[in-house]
C-alpha positions in Angstrom: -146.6 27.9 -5.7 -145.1 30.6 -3.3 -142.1 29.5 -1.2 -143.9 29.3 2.0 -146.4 27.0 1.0 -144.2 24.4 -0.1 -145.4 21.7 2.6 -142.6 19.0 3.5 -145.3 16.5 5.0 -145.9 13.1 3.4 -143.2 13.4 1.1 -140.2 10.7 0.5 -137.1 11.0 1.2 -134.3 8.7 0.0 -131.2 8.6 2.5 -128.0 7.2 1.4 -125.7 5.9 3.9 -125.7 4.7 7.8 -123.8 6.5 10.6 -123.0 10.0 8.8 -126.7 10.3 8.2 -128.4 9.5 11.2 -128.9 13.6 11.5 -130.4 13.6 8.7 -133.1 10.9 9.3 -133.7 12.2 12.7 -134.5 16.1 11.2 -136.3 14.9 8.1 -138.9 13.4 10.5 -139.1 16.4 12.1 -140.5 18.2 8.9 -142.8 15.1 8.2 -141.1 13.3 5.7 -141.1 9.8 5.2 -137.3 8.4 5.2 -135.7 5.5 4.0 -132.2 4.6 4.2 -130.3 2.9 1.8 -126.6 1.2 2.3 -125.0 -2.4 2.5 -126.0 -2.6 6.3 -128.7 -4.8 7.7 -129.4 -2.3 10.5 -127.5 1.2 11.5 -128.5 3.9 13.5 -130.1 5.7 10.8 -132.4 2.7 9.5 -133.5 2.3 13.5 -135.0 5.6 13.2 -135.9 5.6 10.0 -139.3 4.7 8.4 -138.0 2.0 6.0 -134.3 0.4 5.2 -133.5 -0.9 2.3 -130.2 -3.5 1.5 -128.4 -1.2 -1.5 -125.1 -0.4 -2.1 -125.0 3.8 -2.3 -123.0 2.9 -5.2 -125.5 0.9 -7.1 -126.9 4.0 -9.6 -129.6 1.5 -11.3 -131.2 0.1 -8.6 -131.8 3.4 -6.6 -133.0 4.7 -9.2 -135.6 2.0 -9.7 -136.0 2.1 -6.1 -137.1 5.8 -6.2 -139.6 5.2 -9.0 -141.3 1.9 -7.3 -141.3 3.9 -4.4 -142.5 7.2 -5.3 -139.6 9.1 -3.9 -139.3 13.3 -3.6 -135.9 13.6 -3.0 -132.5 12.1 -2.3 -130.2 13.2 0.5 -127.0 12.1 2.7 -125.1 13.0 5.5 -121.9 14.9 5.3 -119.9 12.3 3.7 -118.4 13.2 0.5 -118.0 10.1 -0.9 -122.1 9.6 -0.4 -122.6 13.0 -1.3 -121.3 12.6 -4.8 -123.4 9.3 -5.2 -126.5 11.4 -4.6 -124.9 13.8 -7.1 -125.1 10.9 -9.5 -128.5 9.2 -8.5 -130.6 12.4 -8.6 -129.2 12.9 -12.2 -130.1 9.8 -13.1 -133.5 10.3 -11.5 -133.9 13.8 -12.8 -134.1 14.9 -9.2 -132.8 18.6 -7.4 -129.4 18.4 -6.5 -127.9 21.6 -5.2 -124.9 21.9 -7.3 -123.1 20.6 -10.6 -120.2 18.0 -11.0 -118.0 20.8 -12.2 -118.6 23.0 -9.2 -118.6 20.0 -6.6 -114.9 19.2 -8.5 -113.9 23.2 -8.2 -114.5 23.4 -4.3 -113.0 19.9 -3.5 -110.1 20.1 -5.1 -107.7 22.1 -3.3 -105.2 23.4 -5.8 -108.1 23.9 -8.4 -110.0 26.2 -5.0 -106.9 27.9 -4.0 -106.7 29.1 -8.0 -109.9 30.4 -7.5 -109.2 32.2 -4.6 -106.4 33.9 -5.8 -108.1 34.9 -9.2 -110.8 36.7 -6.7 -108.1 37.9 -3.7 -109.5 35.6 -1.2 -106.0 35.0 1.2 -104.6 31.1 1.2 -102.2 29.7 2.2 -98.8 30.2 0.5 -97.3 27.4 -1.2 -94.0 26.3 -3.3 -93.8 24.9 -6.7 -92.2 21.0 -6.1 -92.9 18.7 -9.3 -92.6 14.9 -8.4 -88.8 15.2 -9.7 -88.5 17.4 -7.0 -85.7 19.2 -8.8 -82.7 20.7 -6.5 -83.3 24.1 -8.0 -87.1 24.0 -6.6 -86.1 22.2 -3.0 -83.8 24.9 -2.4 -86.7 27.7 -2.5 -88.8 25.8 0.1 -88.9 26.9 3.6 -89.5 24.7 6.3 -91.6 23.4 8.0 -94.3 22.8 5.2 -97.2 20.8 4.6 -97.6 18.1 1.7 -101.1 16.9 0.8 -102.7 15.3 -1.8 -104.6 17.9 -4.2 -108.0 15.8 -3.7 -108.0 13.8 -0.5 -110.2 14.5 2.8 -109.9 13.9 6.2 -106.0 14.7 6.1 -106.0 11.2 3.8 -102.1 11.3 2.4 -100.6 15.0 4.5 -97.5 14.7 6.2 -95.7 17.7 8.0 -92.0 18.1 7.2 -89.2 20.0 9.3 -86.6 19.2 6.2 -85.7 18.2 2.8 -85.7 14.5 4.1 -89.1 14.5 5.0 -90.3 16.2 2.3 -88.9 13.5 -0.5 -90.6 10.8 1.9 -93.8 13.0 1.8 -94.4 13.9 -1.6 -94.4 10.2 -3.0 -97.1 9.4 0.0 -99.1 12.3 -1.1 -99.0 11.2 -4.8 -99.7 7.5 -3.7 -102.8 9.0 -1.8 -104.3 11.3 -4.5 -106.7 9.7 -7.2 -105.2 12.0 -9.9 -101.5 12.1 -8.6 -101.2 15.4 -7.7 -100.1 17.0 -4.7 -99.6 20.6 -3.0 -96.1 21.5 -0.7 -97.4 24.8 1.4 -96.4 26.9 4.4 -96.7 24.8 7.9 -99.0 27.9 9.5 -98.0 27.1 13.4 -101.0 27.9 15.0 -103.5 26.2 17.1 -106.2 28.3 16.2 -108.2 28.2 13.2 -111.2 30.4 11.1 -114.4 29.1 9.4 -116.5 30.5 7.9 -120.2 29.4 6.3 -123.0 30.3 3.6 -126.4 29.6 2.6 -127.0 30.3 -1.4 -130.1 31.1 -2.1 -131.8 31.5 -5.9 -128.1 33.2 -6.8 -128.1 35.1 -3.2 -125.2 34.4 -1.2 -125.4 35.3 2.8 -123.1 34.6 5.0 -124.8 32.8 7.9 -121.5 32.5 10.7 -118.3 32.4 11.5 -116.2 30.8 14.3 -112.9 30.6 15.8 -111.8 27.4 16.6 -109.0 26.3 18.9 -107.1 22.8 19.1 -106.4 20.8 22.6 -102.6 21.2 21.8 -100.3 23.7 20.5 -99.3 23.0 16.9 -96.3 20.6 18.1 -98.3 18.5 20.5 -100.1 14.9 19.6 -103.6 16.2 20.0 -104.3 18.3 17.5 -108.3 18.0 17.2 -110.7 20.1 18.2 -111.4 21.5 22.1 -113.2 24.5 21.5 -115.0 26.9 18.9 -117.2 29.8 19.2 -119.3 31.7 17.1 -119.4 35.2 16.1 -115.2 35.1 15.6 -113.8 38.0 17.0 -112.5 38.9 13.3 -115.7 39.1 12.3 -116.3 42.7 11.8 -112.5 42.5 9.9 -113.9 40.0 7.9 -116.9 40.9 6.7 -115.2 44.4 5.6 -112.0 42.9 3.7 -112.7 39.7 2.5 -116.3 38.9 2.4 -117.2 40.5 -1.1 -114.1 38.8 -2.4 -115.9 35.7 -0.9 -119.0 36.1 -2.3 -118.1 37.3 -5.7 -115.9 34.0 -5.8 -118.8 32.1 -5.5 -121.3 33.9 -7.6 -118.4 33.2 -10.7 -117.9 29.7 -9.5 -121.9 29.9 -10.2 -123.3 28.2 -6.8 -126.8 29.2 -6.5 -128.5 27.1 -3.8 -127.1 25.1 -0.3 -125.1 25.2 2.6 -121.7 25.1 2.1 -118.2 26.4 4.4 -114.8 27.3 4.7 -111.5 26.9 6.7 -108.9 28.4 7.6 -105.5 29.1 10.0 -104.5 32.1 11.7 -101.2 32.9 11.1 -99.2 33.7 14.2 -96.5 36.0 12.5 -99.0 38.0 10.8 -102.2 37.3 12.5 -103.8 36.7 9.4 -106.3 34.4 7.9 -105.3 32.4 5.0 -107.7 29.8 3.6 -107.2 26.0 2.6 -110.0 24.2 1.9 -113.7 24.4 1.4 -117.3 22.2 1.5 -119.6 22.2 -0.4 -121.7 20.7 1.9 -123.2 20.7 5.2 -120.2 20.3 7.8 -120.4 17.9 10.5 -120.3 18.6 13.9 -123.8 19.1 14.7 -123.9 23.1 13.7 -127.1 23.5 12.5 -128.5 22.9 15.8 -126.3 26.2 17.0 -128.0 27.6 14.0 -131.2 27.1 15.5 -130.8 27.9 19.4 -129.4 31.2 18.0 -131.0 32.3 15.1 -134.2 30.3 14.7 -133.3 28.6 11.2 -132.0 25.0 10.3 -129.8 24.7 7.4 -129.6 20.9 7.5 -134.0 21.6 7.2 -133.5 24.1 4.3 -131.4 21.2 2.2 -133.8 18.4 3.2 -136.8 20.8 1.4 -134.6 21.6 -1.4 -133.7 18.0 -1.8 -137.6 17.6 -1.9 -138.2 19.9 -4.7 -138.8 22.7 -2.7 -137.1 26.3 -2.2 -133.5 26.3 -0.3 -134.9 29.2 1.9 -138.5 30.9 2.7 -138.6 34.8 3.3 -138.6 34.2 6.5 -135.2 32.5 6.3 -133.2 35.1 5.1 -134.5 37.6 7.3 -133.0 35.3 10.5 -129.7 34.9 8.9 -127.1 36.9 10.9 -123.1 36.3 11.4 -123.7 38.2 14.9 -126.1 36.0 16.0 -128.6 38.1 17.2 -126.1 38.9 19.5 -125.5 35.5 21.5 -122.6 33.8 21.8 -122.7 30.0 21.1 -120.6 27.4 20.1 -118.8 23.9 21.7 -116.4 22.6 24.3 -115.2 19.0 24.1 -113.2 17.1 27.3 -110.3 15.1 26.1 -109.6 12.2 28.0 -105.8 10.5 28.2 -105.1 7.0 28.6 -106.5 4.5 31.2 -109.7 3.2 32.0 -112.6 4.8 32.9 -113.9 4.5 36.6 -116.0 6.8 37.6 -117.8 10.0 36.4 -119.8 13.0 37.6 -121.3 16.0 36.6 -122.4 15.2 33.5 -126.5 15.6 34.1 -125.6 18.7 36.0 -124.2 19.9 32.9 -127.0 18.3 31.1 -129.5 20.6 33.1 -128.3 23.9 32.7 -130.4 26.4 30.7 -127.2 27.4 28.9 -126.5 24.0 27.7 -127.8 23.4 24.5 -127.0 20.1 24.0 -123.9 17.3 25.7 -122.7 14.0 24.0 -121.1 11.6 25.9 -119.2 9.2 24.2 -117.6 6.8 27.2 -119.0 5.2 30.5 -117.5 3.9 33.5 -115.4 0.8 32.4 -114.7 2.2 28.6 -110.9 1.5 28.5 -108.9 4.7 26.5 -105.6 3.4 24.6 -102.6 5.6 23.4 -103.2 4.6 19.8 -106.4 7.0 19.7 -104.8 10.1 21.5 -104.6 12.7 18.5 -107.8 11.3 17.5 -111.6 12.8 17.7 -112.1 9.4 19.4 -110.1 11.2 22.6 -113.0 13.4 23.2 -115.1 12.0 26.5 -117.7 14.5 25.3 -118.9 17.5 22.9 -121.1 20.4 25.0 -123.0 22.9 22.8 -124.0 25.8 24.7 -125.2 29.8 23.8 -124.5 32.8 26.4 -125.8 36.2 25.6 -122.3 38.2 26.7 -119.0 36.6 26.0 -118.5 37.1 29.7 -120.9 34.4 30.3 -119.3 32.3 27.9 -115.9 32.1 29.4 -117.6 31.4 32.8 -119.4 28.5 31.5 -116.3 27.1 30.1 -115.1 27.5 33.5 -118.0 26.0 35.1 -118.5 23.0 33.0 -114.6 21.8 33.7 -115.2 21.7 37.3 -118.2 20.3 37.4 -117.6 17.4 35.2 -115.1 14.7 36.5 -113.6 11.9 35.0 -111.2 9.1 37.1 -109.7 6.1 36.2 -109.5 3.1 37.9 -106.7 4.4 40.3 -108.8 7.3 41.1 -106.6 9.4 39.1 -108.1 12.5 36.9 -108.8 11.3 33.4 -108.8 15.1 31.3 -106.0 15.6 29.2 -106.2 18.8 29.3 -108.5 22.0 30.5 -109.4 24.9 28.1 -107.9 27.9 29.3 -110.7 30.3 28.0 -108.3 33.0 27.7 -107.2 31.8 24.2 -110.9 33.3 22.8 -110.2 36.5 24.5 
């Protein structure tokens, strides 16, 4: 069968996992696939949309795997959750189902000393770091240069990291990083001040490797404030040309050795302010959250989430027609997202957001909050600060800042007292 004729309708698809996976569900359908979602929950917002939920722990190996073969299921998938993600790993070998990469290379790219090796051994810059043992010995503390940051070697979501200004932080942090870290073992590296960060991302295809964007992405605070999540990222970077000359083919010969052949998969980085530099610390190998694909799409006319779905199913990771979309420039637009960060209080009243909503250059706009929702100090710092995440796609990068411009005065969020709710406005001149 030729790659293109692999048809996605009527086949089954076996979900694991609520929330992260409602994306998942939702594009699935699109390609005509029957879904059903497994996980503890009676009801989520993946098994409302879904075809068919089922009561099973994503842990529970033997009984997905005799739900696949009383049900006749293609495929197994989840959303971006790593912990799910490595329970498909396991089901689908179990199964003798398509999974898009080995146990050894899942355990290469998520662990970050073990990927940090890796990138040295193939010149790909990361971060620098110091060599502390758990006995933190006087003769290795007096190398270190402060500030740095300890993290466990295999947690996510910044599970077990602490940033440290001295030595006294530091002999607090390493034992929390070690406490955090399923094998005990921890990283002490260069604090990069900087409130602007580098990703990059990939689609492997039969042993290809293309590199399908890359974005600049800027915090709501500088590196010393309390809300250091996400207010703004755009897509090409403008290091892209830099990127793609000096470290790309280090890039993709790392991965070729590492031996990834098929999927989706990113990484991240910080942009050093001393140097101006990118230095890498961790990587994905999976689809990233954050709703990208659908930037993907508006710009380049693929879907990445759809292209692991059809793998998943047996089929090829990308048609002919695929690769030939595939393009870090974009086809020359300029897309990418803008969330509002709101500070403490309650909400009272809003406007502008369907006006927003409306406008051709809008791709998409979340709201997360409604008039009433109160907002309390312990989730500034949070993603749960954000009032809203706007997608949008210029075709100059004049238009771009202008539409930053436009949807912060248009939108308007006061509390009770009638007092403005944003944290803080995106000066667009940081992407300049």
């Amino acid at each position: 069968m030729k790659e293109n004729e692999f048809k996605t309708e009527g086949k089954r698809l076996l979900v694991l996992g609520g929330t992260s996976a409602k994306d998942i569900v939702a594009q699935a359908k699109r390609m005509g696939v029957y879904t059903i979602v497994a996980d503890l929950e009676e009801t989520n917002v993946s098994k409302k949309i879904s075809d068919e939920g089922v009561i099973i722990s994503t842990t529970d190996t033997d009984a997905l795997v005799q739900l696949i073969k009383e049900k006749h299921i293609d495929g197994v998938f989840s959303g971006p959750s790593e912990f799910n993600i490595q329970q498909v790993m396991k089901v689908c070998q179990a199964a003798g189902l398509p999974f898009y990469a080995t146990k050894e290379q899942w355990d290469i790219c998520q662990n970050k000393a073990t990927f940090k090796d890796w990138c040295r051994r193939y010149n790909v810059p990361v971060i620098p770091e110091y060599q502390v043992s758990a006995e933190m010995l006087p003769d290795e503390l007096a190398k270190v240069k402060y500030p740095v940051v300890v993290k466990p070697v295999d947690a996510c979501s910044s599970k077990g990291l602490s940033i440290c200004a001295n030595e006294e932080q530091l002999r607090i942090a390493i034992p929390y990083a070690i406490s955090e870290s399923e094998t005990g073992r921890f990283i002490v590296e260069k604090c990069i001040t900087s409130d602007y960060g580098f990703g990059c991302r990939y689609i492997a295809n039969n042993g290809e490797i293309y590199l399908s964007a890359i974005c600049d992405r800027y915090t709501v605070d500088e590196f010393d404030g309390k809300a250091h999540i996400s207010a703004a990222a755009i897509f090409p970077s403008k290091k892209t040309e830099a990127f793609i000359k000096d470290v790309n083919p280090c890039c993709i010969a790392m991965f070729k050795a590492i031996g990834l052949a098929n999927g989706t998969f990113f990484m991240q980085a910080l942009v050093d302010q001393e140097d101006g530099r990118i230095y890498f610390h961790e990587m994905g190998l999976r689809l990233s959250g954050g709703l990208i694909y659908s930037m993907l799409e508006a710009s380049c006319g693929y879907n990445d989430v759809q292209m692991m779905i059809r793998y998943a199913l047996g089929g090829p990771m990308a048609t002919e027609d695929d690769v030939a979309k595939i393009d870090p420039y974009m086809h020359g637009n300029f897309v990418g997202s803008l969330t509002i960060p709101l500070q403490v209080g309650t909400v009272g009243h809003i406007e502008g957001v369907e006006e927003v909503r409306t406008n051709p250059k809008v791709t998409s706009l979340v709201q997360y909050y409604q008039e009433g929702d109160h907002i309390g100090p312990e989730i500034i710092g949070t993603l749960m600060q954000h009032f809203c995440r706007v997608k949008m796609m210029t075709n100059s990068i004049e238009e771009y800042y202008n539409l930053i411009s436009w949807i912060q005065s248009t939108i308007r969020i006061k509390d009770t007292e009638g007092k403005d709710m944003v944290y803080r406005y995106f000066d667009s001149n940081r992407i300049r």
